[in-house]
PDB file of N, CA, C, O and CB in Angstrom:
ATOM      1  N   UNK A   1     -72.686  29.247 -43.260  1.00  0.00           N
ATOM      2  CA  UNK A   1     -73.407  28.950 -42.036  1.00  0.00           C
ATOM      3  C   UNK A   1     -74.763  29.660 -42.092  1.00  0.00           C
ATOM      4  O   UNK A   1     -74.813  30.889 -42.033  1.00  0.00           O
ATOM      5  CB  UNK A   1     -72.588  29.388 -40.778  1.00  0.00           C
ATOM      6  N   UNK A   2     -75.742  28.987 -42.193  1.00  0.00           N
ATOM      7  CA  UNK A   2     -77.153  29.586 -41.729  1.00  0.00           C
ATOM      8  C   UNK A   2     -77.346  30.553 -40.445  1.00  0.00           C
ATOM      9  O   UNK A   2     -76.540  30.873 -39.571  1.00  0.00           O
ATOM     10  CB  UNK A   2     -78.037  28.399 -41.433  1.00  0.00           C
ATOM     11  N   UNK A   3     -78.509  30.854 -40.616  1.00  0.00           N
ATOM     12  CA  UNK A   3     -78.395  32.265 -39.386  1.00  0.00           C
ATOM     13  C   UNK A   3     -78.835  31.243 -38.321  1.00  0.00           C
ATOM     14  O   UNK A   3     -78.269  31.288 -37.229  1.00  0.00           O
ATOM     15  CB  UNK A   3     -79.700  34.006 -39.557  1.00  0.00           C
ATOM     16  N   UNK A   4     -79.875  30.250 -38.560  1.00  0.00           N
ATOM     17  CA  UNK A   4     -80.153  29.553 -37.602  1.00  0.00           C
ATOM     18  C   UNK A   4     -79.155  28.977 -36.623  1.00  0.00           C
ATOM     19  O   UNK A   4     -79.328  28.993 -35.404  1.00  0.00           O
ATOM     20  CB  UNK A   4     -80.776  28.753 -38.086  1.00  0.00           C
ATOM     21  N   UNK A   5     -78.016  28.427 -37.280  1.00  0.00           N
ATOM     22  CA  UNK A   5     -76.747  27.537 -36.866  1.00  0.00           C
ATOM     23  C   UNK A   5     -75.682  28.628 -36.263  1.00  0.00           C
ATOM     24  O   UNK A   5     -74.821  28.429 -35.406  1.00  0.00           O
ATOM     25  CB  UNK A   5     -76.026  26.630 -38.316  1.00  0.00           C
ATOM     26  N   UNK A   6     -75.960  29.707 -36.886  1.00  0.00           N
ATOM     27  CA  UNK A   6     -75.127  30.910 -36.102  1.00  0.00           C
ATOM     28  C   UNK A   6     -75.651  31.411 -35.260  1.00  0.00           C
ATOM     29  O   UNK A   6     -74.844  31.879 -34.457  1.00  0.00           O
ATOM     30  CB  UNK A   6     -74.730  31.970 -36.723  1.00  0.00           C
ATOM     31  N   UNK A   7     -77.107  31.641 -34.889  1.00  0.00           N
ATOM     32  CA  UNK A   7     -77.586  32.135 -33.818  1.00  0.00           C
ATOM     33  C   UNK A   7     -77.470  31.247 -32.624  1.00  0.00           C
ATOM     34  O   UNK A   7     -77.538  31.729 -31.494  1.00  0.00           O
ATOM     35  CB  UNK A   7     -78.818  32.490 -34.070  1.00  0.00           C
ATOM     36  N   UNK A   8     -77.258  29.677 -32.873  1.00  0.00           N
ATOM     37  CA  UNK A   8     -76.964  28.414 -32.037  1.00  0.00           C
ATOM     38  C   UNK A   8     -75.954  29.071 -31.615  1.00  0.00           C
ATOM     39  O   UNK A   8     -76.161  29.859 -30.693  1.00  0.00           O
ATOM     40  CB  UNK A   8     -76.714  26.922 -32.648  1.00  0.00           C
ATOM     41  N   UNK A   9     -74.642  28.948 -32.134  1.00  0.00           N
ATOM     42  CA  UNK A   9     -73.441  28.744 -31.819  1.00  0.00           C
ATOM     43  C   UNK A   9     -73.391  29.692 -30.885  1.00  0.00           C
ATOM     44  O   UNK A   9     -72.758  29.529 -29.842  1.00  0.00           O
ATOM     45  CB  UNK A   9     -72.501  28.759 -32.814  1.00  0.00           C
ATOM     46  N   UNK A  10     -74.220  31.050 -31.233  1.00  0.00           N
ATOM     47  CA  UNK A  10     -73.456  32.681 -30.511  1.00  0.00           C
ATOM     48  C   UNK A  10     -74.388  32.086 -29.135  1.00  0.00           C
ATOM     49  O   UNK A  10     -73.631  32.257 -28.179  1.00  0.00           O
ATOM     50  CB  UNK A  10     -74.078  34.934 -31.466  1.00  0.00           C
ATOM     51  N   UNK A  11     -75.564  31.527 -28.672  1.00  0.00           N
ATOM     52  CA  UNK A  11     -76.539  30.928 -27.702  1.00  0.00           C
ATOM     53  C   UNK A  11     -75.500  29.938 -26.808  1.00  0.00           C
ATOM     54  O   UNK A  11     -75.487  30.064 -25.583  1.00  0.00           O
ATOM     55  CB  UNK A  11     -77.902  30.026 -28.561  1.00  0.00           C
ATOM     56  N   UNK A  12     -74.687  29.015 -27.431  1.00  0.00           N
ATOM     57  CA  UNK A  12     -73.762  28.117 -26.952  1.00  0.00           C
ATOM     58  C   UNK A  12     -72.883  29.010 -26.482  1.00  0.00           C
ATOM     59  O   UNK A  12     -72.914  29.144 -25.259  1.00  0.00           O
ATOM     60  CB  UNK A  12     -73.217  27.132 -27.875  1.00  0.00           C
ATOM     61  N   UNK A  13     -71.982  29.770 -27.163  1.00  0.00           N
ATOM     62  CA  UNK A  13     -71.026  30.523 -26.160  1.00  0.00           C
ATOM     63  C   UNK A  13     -71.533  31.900 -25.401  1.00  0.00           C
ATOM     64  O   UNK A  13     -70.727  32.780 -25.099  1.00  0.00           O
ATOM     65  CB  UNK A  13     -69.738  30.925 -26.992  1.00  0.00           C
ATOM     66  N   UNK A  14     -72.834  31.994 -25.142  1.00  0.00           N
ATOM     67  CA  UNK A  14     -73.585  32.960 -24.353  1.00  0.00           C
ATOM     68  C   UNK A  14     -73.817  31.968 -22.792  1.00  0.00           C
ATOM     69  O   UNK A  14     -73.751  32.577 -21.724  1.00  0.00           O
ATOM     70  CB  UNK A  14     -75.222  33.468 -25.313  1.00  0.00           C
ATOM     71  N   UNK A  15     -74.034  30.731 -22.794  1.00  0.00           N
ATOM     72  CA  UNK A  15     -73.703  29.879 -21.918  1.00  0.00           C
ATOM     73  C   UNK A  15     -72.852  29.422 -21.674  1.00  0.00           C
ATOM     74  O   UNK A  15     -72.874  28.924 -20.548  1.00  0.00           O
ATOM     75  CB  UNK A  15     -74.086  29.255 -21.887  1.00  0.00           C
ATOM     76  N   UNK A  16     -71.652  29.265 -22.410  1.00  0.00           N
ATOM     77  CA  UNK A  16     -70.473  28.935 -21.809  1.00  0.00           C
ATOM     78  C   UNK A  16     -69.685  29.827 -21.130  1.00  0.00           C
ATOM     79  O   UNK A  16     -69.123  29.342 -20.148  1.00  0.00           O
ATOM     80  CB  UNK A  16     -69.787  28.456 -22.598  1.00  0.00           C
ATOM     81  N   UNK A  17     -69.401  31.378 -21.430  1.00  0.00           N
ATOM     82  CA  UNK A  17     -69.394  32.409 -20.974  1.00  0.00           C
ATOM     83  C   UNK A  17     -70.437  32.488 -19.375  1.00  0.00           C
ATOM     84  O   UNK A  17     -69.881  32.189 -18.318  1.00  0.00           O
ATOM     85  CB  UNK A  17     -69.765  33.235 -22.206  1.00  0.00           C
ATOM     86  N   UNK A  18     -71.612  32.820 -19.377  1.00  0.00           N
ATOM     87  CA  UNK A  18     -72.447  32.360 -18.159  1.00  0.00           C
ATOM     88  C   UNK A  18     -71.599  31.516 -17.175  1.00  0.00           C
ATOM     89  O   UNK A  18     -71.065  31.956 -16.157  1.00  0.00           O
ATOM     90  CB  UNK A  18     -73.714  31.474 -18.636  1.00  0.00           C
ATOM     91  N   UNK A  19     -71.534  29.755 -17.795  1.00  0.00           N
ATOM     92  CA  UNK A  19     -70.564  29.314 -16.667  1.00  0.00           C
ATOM     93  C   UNK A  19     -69.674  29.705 -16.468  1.00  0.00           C
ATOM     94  O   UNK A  19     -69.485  30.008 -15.290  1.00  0.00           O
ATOM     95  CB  UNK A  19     -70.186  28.379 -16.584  1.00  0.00           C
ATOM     96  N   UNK A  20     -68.696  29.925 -17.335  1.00  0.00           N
ATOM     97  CA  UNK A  20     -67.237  30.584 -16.247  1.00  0.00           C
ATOM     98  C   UNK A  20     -67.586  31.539 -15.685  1.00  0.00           C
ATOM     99  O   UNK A  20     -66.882  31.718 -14.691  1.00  0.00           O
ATOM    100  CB  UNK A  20     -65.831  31.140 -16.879  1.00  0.00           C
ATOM    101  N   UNK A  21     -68.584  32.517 -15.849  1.00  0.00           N
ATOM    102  CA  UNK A  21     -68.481  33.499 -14.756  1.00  0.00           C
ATOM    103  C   UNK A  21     -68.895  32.867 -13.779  1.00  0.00           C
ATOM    104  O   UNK A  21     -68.223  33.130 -12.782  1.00  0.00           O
ATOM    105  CB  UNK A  21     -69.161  34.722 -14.863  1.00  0.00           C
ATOM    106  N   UNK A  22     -69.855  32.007 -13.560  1.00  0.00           N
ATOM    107  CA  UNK A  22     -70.318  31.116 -12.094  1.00  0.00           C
ATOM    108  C   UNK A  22     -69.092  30.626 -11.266  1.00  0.00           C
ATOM    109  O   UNK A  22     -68.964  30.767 -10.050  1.00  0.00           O
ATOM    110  CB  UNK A  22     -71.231  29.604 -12.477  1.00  0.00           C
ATOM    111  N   UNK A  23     -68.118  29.966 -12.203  1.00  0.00           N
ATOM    112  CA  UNK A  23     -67.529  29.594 -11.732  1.00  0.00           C
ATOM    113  C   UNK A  23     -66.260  30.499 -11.078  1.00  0.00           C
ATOM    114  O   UNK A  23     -65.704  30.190 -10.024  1.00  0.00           O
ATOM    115  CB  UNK A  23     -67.490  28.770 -12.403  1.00  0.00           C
ATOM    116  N   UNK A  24     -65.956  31.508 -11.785  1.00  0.00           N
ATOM    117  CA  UNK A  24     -65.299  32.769 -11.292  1.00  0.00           C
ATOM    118  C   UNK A  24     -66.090  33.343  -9.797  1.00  0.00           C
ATOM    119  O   UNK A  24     -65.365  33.547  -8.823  1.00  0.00           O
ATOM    120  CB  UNK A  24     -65.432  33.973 -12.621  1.00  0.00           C
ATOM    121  N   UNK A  25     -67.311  33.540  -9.704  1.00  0.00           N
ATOM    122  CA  UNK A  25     -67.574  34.229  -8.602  1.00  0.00           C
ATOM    123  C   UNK A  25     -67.221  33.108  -7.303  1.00  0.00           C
ATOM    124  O   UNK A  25     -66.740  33.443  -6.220  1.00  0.00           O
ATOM    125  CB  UNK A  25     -69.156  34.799  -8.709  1.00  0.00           C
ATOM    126  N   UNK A  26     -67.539  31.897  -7.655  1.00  0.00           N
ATOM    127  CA  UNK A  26     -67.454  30.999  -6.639  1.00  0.00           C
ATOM    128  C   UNK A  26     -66.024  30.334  -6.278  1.00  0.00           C
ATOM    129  O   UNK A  26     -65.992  29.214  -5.766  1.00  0.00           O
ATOM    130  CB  UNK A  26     -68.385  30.020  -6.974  1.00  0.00           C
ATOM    131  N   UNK A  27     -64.978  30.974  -6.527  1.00  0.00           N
ATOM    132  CA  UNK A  27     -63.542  30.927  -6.809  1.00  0.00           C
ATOM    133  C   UNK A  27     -63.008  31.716  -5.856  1.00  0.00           C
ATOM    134  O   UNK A  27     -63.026  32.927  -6.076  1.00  0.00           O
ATOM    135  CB  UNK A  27     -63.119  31.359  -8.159  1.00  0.00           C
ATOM    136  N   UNK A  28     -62.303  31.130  -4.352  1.00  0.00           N
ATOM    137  CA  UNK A  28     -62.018  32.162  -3.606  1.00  0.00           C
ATOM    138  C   UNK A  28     -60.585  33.271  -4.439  1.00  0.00           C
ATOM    139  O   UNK A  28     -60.359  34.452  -4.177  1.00  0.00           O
ATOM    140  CB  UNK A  28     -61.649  31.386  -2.055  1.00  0.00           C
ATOM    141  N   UNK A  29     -60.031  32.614  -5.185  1.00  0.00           N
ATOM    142  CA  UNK A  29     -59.140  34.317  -5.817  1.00  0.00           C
ATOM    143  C   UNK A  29     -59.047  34.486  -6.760  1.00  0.00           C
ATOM    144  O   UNK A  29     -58.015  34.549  -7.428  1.00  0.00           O
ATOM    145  CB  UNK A  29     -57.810  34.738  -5.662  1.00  0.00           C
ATOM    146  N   UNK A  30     -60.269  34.621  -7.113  1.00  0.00           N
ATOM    147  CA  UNK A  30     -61.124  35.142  -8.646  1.00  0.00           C
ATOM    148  C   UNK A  30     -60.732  36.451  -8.718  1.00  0.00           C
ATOM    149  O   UNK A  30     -60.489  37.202  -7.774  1.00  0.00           O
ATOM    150  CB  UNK A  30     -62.969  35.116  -8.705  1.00  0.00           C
ATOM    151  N   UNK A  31     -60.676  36.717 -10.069  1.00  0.00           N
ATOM    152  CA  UNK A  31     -59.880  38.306 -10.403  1.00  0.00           C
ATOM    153  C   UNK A  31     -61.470  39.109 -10.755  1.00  0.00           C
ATOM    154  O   UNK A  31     -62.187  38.521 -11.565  1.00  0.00           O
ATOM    155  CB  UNK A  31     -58.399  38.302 -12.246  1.00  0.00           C
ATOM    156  N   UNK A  32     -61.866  40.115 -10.289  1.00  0.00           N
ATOM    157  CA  UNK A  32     -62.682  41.116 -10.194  1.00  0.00           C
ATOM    158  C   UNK A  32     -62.290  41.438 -11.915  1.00  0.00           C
ATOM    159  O   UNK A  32     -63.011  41.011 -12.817  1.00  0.00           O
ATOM    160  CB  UNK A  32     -62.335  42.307  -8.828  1.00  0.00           C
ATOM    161  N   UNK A  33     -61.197  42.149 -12.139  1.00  0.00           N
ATOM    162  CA  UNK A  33     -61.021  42.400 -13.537  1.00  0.00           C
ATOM    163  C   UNK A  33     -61.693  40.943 -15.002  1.00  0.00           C
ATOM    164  O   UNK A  33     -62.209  41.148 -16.101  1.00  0.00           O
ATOM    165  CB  UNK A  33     -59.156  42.633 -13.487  1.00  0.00           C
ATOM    166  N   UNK A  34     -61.480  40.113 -14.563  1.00  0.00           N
ATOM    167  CA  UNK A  34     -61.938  39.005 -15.118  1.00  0.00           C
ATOM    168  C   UNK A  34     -63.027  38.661 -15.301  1.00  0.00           C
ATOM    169  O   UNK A  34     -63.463  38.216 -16.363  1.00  0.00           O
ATOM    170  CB  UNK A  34     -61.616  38.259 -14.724  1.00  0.00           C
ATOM    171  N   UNK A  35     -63.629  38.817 -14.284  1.00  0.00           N
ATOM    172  CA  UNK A  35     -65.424  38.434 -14.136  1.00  0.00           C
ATOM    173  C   UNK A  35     -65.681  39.770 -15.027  1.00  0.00           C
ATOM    174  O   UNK A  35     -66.377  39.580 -16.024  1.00  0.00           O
ATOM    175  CB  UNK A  35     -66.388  38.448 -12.114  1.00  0.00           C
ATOM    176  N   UNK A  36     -65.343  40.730 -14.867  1.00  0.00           N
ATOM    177  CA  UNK A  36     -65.640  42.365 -15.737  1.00  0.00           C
ATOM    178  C   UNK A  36     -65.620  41.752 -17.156  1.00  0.00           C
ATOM    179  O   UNK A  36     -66.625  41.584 -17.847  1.00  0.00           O
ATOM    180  CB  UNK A  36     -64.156  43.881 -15.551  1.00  0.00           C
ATOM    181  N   UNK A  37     -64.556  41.490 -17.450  1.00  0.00           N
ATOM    182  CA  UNK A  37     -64.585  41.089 -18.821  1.00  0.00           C
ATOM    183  C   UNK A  37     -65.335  39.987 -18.969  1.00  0.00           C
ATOM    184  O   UNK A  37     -65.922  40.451 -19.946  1.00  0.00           O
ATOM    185  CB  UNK A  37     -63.351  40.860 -19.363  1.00  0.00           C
ATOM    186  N   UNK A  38     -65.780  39.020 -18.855  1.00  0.00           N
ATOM    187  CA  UNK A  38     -66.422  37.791 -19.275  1.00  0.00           C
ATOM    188  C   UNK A  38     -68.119  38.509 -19.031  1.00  0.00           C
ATOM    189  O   UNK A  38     -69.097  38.264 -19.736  1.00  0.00           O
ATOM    190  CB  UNK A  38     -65.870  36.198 -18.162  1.00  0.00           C
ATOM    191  N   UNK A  39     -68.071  39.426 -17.836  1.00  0.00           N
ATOM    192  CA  UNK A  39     -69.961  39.672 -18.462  1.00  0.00           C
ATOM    193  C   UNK A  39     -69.479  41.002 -19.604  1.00  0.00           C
ATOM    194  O   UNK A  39     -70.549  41.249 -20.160  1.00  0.00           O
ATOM    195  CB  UNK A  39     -71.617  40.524 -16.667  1.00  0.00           C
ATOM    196  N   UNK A  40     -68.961  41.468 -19.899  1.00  0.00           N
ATOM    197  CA  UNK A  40     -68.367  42.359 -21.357  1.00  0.00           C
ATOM    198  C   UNK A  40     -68.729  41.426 -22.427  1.00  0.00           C
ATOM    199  O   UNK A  40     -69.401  41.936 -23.323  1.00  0.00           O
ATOM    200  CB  UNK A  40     -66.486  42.692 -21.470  1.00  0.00           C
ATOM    201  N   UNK A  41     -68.522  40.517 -22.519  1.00  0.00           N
ATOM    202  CA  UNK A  41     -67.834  39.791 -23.667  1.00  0.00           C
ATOM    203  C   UNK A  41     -69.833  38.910 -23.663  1.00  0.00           C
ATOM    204  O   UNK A  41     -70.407  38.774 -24.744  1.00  0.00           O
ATOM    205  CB  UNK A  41     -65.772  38.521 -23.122  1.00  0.00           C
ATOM    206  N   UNK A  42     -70.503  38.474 -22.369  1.00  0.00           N
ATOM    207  CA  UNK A  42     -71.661  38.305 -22.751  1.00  0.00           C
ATOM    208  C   UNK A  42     -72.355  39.115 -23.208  1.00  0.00           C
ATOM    209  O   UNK A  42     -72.993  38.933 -24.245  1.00  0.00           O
ATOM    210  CB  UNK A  42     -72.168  37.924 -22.106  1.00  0.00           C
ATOM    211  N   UNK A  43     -72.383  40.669 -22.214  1.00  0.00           N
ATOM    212  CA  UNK A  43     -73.481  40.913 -22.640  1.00  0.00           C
ATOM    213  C   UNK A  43     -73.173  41.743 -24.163  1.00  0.00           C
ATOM    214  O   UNK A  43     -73.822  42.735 -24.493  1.00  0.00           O
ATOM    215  CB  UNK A  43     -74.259  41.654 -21.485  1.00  0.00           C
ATOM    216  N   UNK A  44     -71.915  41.063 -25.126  1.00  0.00           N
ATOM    217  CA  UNK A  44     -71.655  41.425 -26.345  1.00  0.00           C
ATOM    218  C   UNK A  44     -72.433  40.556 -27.165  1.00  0.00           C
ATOM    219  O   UNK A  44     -73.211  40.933 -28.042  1.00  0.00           O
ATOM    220  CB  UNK A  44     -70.296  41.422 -26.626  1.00  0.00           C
ATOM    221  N   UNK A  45     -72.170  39.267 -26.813  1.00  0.00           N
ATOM    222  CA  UNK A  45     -72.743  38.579 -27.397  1.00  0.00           C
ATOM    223  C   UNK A  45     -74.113  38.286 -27.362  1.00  0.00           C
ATOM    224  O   UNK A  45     -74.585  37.767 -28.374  1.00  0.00           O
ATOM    225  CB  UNK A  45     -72.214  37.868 -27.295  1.00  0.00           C
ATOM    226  N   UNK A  46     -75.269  38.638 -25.873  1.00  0.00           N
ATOM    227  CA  UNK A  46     -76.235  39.137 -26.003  1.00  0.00           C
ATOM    228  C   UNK A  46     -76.944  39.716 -27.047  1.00  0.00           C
ATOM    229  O   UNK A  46     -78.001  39.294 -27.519  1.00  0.00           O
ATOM    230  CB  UNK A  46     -76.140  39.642 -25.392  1.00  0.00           C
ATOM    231  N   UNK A  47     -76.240  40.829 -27.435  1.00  0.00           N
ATOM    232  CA  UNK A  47     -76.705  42.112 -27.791  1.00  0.00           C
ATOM    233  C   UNK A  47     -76.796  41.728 -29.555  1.00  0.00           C
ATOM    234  O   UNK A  47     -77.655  42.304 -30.223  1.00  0.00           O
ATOM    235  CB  UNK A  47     -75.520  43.508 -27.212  1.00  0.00           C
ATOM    236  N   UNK A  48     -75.838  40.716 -30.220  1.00  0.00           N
ATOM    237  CA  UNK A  48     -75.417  40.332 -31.363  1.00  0.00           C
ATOM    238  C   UNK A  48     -76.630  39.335 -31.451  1.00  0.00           C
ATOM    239  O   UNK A  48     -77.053  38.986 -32.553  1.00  0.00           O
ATOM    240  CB  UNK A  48     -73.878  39.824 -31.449  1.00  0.00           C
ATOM    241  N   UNK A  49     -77.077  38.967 -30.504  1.00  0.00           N
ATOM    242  CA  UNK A  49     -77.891  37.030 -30.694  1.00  0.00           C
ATOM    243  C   UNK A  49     -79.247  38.155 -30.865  1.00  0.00           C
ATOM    244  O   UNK A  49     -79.777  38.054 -31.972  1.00  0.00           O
ATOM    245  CB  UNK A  49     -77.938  35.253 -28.645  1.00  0.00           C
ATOM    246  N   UNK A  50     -79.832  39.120 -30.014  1.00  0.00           N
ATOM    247  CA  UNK A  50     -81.011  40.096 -30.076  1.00  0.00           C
ATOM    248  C   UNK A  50     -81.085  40.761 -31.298  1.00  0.00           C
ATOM    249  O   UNK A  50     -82.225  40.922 -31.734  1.00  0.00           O
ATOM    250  CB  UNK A  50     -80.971  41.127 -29.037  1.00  0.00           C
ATOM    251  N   UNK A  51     -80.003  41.258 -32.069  1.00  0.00           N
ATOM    252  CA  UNK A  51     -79.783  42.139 -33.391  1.00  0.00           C
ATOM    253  C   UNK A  51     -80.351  40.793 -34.352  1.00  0.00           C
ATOM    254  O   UNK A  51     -81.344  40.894 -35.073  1.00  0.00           O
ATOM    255  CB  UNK A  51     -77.819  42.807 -33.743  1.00  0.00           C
ATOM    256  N   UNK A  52     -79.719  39.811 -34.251  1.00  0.00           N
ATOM    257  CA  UNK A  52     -79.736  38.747 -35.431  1.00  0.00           C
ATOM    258  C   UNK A  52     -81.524  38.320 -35.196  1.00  0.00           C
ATOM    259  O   UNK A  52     -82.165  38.019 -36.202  1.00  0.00           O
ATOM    260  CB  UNK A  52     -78.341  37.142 -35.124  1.00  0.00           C
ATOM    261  N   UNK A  53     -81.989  38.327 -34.273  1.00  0.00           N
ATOM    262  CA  UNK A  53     -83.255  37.576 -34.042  1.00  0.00           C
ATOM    263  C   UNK A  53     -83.947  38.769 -34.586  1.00  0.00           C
ATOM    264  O   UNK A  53     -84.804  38.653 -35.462  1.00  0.00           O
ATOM    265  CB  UNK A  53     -83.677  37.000 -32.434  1.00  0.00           C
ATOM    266  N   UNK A  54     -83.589  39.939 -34.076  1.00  0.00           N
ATOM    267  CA  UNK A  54     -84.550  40.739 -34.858  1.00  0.00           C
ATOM    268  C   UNK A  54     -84.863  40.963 -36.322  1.00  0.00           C
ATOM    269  O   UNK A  54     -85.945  41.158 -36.876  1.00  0.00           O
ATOM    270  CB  UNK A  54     -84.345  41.749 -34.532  1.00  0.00           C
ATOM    271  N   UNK A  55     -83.366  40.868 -36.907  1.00  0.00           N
ATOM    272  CA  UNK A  55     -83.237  40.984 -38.151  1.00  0.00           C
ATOM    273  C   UNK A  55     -84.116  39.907 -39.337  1.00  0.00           C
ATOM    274  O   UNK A  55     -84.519  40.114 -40.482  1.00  0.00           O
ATOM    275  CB  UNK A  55     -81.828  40.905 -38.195  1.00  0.00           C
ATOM    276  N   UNK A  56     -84.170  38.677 -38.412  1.00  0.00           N
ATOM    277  CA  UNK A  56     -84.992  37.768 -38.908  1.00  0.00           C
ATOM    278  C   UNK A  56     -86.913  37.948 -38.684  1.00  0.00           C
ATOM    279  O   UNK A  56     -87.857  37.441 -39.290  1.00  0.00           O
ATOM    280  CB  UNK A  56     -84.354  36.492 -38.207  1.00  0.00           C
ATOM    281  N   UNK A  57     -86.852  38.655 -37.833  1.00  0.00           N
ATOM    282  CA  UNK A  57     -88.253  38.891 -37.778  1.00  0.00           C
ATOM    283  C   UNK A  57     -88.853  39.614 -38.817  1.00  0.00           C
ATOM    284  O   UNK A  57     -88.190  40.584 -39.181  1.00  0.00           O
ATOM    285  CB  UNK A  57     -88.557  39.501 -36.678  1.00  0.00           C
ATOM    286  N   UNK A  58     -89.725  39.461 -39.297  1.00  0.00           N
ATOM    287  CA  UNK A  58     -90.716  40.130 -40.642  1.00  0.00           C
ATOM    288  C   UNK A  58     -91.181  41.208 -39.603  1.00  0.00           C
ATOM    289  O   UNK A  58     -91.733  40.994 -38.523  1.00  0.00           O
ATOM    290  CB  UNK A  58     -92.277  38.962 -41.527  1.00  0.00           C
ATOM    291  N   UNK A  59     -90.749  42.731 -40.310  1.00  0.00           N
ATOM    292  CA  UNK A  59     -91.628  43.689 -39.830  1.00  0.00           C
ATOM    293  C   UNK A  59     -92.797  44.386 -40.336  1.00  0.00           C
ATOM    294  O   UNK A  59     -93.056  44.734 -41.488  1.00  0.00           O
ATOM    295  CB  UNK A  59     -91.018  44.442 -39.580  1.00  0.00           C
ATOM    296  N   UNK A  60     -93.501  44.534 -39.186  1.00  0.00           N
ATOM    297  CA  UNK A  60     -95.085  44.843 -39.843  1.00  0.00           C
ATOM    298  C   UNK A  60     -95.096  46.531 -40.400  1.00  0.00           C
ATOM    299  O   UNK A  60     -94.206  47.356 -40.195  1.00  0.00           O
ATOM    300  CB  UNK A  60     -96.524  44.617 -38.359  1.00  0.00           C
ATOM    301  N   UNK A  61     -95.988  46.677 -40.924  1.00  0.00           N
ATOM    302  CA  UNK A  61     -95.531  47.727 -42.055  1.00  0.00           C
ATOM    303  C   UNK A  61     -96.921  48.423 -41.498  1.00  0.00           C
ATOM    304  O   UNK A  61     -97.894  47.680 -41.622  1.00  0.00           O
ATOM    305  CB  UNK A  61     -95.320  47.180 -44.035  1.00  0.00           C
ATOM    306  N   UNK A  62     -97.148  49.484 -41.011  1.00  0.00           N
ATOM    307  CA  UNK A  62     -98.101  50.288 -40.354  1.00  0.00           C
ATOM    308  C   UNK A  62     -99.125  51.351 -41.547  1.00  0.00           C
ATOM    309  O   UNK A  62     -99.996  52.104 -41.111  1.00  0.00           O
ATOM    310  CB  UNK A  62     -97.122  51.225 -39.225  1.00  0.00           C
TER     311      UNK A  62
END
C-alpha cells in the first residue's frame, strides 16, 4: 500500500469515527464511556495521519 492510499484510508476512518460520534451525542442513551473511546481512537488516528504527512514532507536543512 502506498503512503498516499494509506494516508486515504486512515482520513476515511478519521471520518467515519467523526460520524459515529455525531451520532452517539445525538442518541438519547448514548454511553458517555463510548463517545470517550471513539474521540480516543480519533484523536489516535489524528495524530498517525499528522506523523505520516510529516514524514513525507522534505525537510529544509538550515
Amino acid at each position: 500500500m502506498s503512503l498516499q492510499s494509506h494516508l486515504a484510508e486512515l482520513e476515511k476512518r478519521h471520518q467515519a469515527i467523526e460520524k459515529e460520534i455525531e451520532t452517539e451525542l445525538h442518541h438519547p442513551s448514548s454511553s458517555d464511556l463510548r463517545i470517550v473511546e471513539l474521540k480516543r481512537k480519533k484523536l489516535k488516528l489524528k495524530e498517525e495521519i499528522l506523523k505520516l504527512q510529516a514524514d513525507k514532507t522534505p525537510r529544509r536543512l538550515h
